[in-house]
mmJSON file of the N, C-alpha and C atoms, coordinates in Angstrom:
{"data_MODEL":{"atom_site":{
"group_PDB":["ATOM","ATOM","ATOM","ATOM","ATOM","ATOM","ATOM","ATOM","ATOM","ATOM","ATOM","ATOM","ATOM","ATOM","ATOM","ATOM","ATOM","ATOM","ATOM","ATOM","ATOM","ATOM","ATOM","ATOM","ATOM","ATOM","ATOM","ATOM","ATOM","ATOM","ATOM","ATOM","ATOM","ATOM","ATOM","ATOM","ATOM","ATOM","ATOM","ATOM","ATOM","ATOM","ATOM","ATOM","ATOM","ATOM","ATOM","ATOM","ATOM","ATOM","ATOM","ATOM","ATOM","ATOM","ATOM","ATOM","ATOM","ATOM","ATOM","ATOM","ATOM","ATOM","ATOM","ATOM","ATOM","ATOM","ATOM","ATOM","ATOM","ATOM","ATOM","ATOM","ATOM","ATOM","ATOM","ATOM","ATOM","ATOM","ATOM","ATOM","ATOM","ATOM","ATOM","ATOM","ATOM","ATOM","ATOM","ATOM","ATOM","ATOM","ATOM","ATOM","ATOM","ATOM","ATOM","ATOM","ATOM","ATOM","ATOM","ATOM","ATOM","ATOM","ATOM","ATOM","ATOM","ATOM","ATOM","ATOM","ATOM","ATOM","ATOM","ATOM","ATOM","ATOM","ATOM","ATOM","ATOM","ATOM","ATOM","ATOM","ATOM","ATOM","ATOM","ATOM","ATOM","ATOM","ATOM","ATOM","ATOM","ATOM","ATOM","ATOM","ATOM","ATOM","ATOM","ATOM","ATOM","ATOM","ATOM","ATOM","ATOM","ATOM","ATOM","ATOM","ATOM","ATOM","ATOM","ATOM","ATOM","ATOM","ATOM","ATOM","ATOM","ATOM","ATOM","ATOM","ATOM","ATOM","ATOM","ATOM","ATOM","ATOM","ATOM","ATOM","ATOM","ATOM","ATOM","ATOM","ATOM","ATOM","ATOM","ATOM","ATOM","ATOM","ATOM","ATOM","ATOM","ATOM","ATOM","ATOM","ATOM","ATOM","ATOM","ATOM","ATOM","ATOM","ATOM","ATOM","ATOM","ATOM","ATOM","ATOM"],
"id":[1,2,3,4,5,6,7,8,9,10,11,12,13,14,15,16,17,18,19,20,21,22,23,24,25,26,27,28,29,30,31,32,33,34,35,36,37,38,39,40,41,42,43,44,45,46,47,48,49,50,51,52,53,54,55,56,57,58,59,60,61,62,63,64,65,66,67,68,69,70,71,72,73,74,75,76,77,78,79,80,81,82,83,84,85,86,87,88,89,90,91,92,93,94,95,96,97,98,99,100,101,102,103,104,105,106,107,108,109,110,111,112,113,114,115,116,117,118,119,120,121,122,123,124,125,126,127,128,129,130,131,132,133,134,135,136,137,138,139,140,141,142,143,144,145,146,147,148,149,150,151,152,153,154,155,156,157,158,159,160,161,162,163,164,165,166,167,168,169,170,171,172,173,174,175,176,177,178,179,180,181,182,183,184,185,186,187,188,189,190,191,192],
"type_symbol":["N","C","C","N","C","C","N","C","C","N","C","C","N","C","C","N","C","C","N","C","C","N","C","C","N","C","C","N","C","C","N","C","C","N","C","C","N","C","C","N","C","C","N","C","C","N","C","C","N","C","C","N","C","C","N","C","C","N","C","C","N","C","C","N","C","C","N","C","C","N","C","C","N","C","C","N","C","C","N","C","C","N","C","C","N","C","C","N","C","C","N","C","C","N","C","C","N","C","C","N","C","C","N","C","C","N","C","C","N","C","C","N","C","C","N","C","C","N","C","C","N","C","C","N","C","C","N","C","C","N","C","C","N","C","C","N","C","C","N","C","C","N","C","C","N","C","C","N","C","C","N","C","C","N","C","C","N","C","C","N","C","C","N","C","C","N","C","C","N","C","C","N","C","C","N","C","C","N","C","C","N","C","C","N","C","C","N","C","C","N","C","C"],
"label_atom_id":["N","CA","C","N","CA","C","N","CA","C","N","CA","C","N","CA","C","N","CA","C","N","CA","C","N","CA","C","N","CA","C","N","CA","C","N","CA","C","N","CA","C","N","CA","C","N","CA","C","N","CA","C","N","CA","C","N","CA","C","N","CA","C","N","CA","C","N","CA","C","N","CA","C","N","CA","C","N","CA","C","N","CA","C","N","CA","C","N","CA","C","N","CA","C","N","CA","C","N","CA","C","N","CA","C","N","CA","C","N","CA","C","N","CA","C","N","CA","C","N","CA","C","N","CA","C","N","CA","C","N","CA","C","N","CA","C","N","CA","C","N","CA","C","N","CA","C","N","CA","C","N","CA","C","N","CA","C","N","CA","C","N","CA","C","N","CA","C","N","CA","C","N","CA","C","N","CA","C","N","CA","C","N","CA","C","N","CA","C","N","CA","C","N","CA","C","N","CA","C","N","CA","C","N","CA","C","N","CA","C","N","CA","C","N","CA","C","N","CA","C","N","CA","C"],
"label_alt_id":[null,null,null,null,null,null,null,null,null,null,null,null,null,null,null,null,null,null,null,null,null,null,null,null,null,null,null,null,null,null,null,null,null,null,null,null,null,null,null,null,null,null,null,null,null,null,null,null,null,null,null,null,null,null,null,null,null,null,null,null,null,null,null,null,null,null,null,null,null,null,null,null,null,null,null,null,null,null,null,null,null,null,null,null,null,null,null,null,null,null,null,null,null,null,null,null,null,null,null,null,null,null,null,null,null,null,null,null,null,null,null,null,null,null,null,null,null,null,null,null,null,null,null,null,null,null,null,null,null,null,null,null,null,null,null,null,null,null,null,null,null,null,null,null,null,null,null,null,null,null,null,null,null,null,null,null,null,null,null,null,null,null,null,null,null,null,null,null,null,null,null,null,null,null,null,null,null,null,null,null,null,null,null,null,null,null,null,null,null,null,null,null],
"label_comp_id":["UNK","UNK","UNK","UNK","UNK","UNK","UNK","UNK","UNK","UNK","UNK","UNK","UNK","UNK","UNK","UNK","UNK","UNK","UNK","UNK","UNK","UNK","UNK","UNK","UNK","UNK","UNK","UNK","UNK","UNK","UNK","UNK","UNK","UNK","UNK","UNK","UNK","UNK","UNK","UNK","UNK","UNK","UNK","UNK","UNK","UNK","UNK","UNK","UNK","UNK","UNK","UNK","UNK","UNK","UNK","UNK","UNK","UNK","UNK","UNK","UNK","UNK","UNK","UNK","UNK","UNK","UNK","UNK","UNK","UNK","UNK","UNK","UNK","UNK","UNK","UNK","UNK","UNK","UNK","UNK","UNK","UNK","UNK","UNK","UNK","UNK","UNK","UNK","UNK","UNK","UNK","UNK","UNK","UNK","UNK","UNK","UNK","UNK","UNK","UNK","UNK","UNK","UNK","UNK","UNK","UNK","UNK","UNK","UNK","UNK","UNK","UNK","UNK","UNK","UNK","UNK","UNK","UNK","UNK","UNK","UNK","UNK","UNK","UNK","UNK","UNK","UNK","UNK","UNK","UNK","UNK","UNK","UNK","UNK","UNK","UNK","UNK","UNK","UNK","UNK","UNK","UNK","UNK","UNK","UNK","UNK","UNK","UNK","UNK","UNK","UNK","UNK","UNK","UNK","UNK","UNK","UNK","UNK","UNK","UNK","UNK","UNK","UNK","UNK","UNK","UNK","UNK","UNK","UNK","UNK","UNK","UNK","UNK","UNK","UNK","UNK","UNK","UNK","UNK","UNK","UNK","UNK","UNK","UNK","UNK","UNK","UNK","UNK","UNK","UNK","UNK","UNK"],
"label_asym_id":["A","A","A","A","A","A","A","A","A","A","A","A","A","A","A","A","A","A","A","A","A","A","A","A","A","A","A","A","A","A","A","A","A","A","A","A","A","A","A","A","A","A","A","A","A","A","A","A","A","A","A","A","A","A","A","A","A","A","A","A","A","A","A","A","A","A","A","A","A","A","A","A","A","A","A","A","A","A","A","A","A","A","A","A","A","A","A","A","A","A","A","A","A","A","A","A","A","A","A","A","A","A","A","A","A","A","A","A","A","A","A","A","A","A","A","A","A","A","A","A","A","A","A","A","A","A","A","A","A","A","A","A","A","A","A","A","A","A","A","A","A","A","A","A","A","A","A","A","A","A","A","A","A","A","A","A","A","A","A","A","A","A","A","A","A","A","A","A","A","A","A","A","A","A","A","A","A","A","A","A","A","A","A","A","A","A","A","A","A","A","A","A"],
"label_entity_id":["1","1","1","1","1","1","1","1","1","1","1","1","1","1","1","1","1","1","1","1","1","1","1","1","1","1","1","1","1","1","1","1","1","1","1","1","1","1","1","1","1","1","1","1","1","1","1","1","1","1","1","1","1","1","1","1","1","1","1","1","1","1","1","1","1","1","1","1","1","1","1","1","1","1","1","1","1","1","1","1","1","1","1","1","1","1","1","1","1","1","1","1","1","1","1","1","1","1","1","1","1","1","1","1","1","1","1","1","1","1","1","1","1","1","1","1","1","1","1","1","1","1","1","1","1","1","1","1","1","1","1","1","1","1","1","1","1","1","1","1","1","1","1","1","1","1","1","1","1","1","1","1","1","1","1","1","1","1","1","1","1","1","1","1","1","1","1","1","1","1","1","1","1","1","1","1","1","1","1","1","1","1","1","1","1","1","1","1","1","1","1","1"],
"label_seq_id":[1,1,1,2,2,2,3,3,3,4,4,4,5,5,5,6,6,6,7,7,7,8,8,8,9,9,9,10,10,10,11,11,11,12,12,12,13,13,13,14,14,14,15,15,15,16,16,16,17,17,17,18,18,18,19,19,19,20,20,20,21,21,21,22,22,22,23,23,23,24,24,24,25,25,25,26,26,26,27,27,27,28,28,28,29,29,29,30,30,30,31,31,31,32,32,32,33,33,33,34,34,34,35,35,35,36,36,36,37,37,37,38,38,38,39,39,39,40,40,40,41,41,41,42,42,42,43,43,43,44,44,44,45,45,45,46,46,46,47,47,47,48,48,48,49,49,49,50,50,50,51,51,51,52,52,52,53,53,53,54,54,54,55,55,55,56,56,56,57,57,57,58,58,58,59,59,59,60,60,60,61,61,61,62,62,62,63,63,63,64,64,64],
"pdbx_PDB_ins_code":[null,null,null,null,null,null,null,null,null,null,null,null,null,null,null,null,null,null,null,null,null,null,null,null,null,null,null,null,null,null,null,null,null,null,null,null,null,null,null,null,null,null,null,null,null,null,null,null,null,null,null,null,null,null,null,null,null,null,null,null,null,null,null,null,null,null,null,null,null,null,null,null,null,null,null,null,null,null,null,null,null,null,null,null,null,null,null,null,null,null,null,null,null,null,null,null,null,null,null,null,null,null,null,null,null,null,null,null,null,null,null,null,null,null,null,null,null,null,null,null,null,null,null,null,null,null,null,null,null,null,null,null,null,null,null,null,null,null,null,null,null,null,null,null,null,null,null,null,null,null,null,null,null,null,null,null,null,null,null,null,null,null,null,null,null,null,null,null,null,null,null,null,null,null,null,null,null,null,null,null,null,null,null,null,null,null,null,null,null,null,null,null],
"Cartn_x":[-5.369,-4.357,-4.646,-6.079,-5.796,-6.376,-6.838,-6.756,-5.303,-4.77,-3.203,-2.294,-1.761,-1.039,0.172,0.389,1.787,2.533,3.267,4.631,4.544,3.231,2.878,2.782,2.185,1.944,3.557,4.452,5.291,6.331,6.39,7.062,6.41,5.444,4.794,4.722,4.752,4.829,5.82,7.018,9.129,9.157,8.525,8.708,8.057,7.005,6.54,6.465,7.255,7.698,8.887,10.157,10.979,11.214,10.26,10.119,9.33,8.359,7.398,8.066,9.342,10.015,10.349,10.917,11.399,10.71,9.24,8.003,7.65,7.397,6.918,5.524,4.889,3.515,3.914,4.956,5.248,5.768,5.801,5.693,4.249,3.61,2.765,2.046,1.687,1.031,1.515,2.962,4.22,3.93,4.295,4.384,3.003,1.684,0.277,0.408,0.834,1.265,1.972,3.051,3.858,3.283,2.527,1.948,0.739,0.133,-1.146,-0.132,0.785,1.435,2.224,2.637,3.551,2.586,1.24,0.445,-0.473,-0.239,-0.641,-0.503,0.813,1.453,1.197,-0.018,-0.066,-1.455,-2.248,-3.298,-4.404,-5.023,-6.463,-7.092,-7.383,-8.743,-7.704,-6.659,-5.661,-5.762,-5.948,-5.269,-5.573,-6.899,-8.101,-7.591,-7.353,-6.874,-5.301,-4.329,-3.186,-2.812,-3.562,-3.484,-4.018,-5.72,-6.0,-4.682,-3.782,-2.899,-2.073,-1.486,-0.747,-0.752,-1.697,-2.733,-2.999,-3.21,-3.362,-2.063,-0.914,0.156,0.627,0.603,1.114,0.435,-1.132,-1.318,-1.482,-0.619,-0.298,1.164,2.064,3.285,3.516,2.169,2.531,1.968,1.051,0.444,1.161,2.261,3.26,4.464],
"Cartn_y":[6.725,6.877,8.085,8.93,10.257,10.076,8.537,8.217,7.823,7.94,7.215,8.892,8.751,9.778,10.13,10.96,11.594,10.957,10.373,9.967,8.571,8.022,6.238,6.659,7.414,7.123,7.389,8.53,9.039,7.248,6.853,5.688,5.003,4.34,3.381,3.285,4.84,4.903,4.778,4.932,5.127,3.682,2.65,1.785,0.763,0.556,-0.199,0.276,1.922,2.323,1.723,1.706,0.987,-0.419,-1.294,-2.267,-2.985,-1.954,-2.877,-1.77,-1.143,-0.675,-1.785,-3.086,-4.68,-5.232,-4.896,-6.199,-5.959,-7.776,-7.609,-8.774,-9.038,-10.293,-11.149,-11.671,-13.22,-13.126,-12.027,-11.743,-11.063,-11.054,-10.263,-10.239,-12.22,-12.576,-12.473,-12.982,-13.184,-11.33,-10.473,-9.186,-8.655,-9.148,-8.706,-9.301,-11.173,-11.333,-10.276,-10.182,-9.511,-8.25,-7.478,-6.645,-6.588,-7.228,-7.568,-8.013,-8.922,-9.529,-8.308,-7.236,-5.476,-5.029,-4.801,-3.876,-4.333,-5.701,-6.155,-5.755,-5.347,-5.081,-3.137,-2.866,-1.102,-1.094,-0.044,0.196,-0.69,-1.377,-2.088,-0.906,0.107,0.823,1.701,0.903,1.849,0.807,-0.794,-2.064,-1.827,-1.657,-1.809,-0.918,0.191,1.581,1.74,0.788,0.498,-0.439,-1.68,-2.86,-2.355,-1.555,-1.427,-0.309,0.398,1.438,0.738,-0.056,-1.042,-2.215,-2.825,-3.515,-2.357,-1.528,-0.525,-0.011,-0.001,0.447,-0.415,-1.949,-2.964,-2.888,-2.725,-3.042,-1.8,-0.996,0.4,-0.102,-0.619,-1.232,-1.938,-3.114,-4.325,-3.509,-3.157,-2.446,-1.622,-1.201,-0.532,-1.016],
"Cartn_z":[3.2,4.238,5.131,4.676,5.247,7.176,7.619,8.898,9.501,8.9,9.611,9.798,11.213,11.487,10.134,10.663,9.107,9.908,11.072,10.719,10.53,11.123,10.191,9.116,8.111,7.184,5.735,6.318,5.83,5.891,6.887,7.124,6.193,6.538,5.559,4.246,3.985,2.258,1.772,2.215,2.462,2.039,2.958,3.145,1.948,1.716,0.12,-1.189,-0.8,-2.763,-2.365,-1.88,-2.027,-2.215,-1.536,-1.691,-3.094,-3.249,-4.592,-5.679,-5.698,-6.91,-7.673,-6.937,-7.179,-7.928,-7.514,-7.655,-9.45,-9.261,-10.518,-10.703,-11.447,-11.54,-10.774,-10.54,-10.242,-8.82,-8.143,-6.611,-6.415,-6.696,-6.2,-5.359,-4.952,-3.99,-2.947,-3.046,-1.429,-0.728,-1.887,-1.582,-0.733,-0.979,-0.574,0.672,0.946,2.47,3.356,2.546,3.68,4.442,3.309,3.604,4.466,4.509,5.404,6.857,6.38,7.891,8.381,7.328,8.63,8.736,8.526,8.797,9.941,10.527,11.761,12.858,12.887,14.004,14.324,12.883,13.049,13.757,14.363,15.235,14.11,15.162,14.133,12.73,13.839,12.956,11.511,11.692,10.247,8.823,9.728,9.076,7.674,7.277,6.015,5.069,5.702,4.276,4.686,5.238,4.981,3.884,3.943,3.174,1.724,1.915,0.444,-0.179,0.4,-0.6,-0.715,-0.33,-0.551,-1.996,-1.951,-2.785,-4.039,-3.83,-4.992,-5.571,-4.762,-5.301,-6.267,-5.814,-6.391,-7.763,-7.689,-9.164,-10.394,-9.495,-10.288,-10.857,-10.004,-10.039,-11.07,-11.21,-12.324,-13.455,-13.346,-14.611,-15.595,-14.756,-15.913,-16.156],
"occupancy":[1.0,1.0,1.0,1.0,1.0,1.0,1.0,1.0,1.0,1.0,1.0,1.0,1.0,1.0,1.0,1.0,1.0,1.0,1.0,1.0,1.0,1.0,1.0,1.0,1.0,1.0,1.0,1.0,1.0,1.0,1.0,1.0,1.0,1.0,1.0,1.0,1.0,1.0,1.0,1.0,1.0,1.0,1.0,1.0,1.0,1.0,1.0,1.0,1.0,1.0,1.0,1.0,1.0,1.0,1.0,1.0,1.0,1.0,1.0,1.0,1.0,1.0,1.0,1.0,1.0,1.0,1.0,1.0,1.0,1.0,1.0,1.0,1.0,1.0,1.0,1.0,1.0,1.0,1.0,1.0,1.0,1.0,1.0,1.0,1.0,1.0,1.0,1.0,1.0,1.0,1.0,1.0,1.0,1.0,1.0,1.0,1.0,1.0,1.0,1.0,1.0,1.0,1.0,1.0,1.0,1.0,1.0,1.0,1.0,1.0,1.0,1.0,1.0,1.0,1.0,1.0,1.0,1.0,1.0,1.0,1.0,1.0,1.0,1.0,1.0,1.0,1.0,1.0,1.0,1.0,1.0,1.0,1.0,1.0,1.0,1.0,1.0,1.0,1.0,1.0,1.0,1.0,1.0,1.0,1.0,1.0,1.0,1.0,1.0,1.0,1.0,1.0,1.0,1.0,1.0,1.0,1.0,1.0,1.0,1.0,1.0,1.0,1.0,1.0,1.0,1.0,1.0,1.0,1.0,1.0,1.0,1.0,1.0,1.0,1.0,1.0,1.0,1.0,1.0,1.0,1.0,1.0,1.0,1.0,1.0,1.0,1.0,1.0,1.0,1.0,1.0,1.0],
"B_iso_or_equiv":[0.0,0.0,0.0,0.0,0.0,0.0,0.0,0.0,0.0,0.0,0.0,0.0,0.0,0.0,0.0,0.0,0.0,0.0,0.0,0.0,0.0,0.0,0.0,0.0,0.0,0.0,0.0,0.0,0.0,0.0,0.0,0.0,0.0,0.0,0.0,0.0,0.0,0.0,0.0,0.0,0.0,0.0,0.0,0.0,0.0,0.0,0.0,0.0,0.0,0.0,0.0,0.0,0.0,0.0,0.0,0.0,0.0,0.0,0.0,0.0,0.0,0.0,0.0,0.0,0.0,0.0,0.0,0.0,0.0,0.0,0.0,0.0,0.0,0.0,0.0,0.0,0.0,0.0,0.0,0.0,0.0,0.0,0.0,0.0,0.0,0.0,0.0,0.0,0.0,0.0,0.0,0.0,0.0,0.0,0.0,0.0,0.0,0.0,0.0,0.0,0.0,0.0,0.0,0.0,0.0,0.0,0.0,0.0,0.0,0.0,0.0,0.0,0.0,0.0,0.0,0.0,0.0,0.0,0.0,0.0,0.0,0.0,0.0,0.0,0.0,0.0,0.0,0.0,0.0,0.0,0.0,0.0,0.0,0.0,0.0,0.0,0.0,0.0,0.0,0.0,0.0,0.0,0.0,0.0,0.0,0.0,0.0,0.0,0.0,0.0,0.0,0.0,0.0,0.0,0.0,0.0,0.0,0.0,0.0,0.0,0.0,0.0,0.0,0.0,0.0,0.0,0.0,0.0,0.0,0.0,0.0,0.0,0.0,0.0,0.0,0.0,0.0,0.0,0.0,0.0,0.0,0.0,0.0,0.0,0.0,0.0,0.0,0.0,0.0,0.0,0.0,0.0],
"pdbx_formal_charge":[null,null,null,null,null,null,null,null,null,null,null,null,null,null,null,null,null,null,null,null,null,null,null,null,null,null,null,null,null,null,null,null,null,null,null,null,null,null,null,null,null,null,null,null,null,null,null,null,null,null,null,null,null,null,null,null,null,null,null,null,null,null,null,null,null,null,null,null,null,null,null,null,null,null,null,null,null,null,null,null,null,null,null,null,null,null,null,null,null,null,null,null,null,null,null,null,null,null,null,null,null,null,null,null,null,null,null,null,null,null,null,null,null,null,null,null,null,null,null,null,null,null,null,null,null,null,null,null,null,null,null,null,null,null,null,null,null,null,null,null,null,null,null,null,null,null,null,null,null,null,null,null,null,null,null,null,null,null,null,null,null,null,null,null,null,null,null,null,null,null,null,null,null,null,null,null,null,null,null,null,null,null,null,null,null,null,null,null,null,null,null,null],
"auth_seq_id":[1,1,1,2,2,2,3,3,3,4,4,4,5,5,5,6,6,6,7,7,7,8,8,8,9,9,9,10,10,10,11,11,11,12,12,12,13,13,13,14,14,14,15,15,15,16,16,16,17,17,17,18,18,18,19,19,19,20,20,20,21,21,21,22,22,22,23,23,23,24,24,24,25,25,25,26,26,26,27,27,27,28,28,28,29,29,29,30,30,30,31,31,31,32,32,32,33,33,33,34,34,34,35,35,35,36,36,36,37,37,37,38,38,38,39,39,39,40,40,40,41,41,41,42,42,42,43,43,43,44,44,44,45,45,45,46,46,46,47,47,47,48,48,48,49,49,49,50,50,50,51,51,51,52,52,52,53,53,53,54,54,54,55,55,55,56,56,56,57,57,57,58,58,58,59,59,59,60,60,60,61,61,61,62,62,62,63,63,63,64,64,64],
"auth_comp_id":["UNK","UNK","UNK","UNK","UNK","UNK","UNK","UNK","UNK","UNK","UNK","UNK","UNK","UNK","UNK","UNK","UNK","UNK","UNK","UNK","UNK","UNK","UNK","UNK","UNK","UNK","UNK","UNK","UNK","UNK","UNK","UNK","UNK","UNK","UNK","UNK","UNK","UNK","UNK","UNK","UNK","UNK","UNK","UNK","UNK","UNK","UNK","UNK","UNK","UNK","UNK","UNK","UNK","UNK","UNK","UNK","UNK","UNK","UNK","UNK","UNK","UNK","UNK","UNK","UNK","UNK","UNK","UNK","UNK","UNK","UNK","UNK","UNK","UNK","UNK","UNK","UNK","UNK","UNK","UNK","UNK","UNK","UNK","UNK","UNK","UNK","UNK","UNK","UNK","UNK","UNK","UNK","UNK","UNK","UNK","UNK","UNK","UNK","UNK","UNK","UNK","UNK","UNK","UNK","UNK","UNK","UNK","UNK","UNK","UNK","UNK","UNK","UNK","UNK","UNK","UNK","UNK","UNK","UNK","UNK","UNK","UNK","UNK","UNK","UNK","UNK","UNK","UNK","UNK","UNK","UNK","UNK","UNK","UNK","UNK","UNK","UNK","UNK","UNK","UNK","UNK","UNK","UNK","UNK","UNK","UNK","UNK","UNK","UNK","UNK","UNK","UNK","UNK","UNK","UNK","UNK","UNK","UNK","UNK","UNK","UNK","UNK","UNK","UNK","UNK","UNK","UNK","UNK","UNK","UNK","UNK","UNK","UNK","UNK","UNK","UNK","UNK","UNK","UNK","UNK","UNK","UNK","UNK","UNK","UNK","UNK","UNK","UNK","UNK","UNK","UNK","UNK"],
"auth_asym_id":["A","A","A","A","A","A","A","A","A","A","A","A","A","A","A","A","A","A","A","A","A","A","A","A","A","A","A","A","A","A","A","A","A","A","A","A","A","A","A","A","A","A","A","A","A","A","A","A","A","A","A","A","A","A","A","A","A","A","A","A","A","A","A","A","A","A","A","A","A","A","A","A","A","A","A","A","A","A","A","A","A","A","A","A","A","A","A","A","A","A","A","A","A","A","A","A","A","A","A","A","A","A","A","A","A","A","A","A","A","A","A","A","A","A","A","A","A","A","A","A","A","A","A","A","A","A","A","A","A","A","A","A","A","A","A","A","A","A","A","A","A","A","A","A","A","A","A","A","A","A","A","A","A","A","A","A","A","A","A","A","A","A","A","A","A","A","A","A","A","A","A","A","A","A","A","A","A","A","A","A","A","A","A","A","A","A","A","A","A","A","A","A"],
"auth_atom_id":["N","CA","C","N","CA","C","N","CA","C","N","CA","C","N","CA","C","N","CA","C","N","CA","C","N","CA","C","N","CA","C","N","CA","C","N","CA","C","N","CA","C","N","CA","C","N","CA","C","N","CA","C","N","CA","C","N","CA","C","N","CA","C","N","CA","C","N","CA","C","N","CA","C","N","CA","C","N","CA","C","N","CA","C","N","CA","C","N","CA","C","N","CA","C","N","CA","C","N","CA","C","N","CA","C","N","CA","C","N","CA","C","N","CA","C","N","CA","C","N","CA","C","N","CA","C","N","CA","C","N","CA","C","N","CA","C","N","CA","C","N","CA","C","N","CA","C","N","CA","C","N","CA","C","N","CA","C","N","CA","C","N","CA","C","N","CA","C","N","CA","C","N","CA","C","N","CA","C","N","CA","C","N","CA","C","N","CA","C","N","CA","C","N","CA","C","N","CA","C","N","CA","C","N","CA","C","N","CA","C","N","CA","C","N","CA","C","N","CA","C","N","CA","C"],
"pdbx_PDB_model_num":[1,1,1,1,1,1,1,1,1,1,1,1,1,1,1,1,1,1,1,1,1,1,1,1,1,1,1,1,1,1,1,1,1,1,1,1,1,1,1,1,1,1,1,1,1,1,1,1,1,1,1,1,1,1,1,1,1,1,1,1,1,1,1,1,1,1,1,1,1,1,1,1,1,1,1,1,1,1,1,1,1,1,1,1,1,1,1,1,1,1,1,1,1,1,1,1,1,1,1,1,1,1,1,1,1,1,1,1,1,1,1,1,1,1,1,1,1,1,1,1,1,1,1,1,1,1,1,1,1,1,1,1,1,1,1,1,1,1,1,1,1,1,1,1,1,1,1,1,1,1,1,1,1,1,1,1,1,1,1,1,1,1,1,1,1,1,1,1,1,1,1,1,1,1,1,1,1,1,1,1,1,1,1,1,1,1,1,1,1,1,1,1]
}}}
């Protein structure tokens, strides 16, 4: 994340610990859509190391 400005990134992070606090195995896929589909709408050159912390949170998420 350390390419994404602090107030995208402060948002962004606000935004999928609250959300994948919920998540559990059996969302996990819907949850990786959604995520790829909000992070569309953020500057291209962020998309890749938005989606992978994302993707990494989740399987920090299920894992415990």
């Amino acid at each position: 994340m350390a390419t994404v400005n602090a107030s995208e990134n402060d948002t962004i992070v606000r935004y999928w610990k609250s959300t994948l606090a919920t998540v559990n195995d059996s969302y996990n896929s819907t949850i990786v859509h959604h995520c790829k589909s909000t992070t569309a709408t953020v500057n291209d050159s962020h998309n890749d190391n938005i989606v992978h912390y994302c993707m990494s949170t989740m399987a920090t998420v299920n894992a415990s």
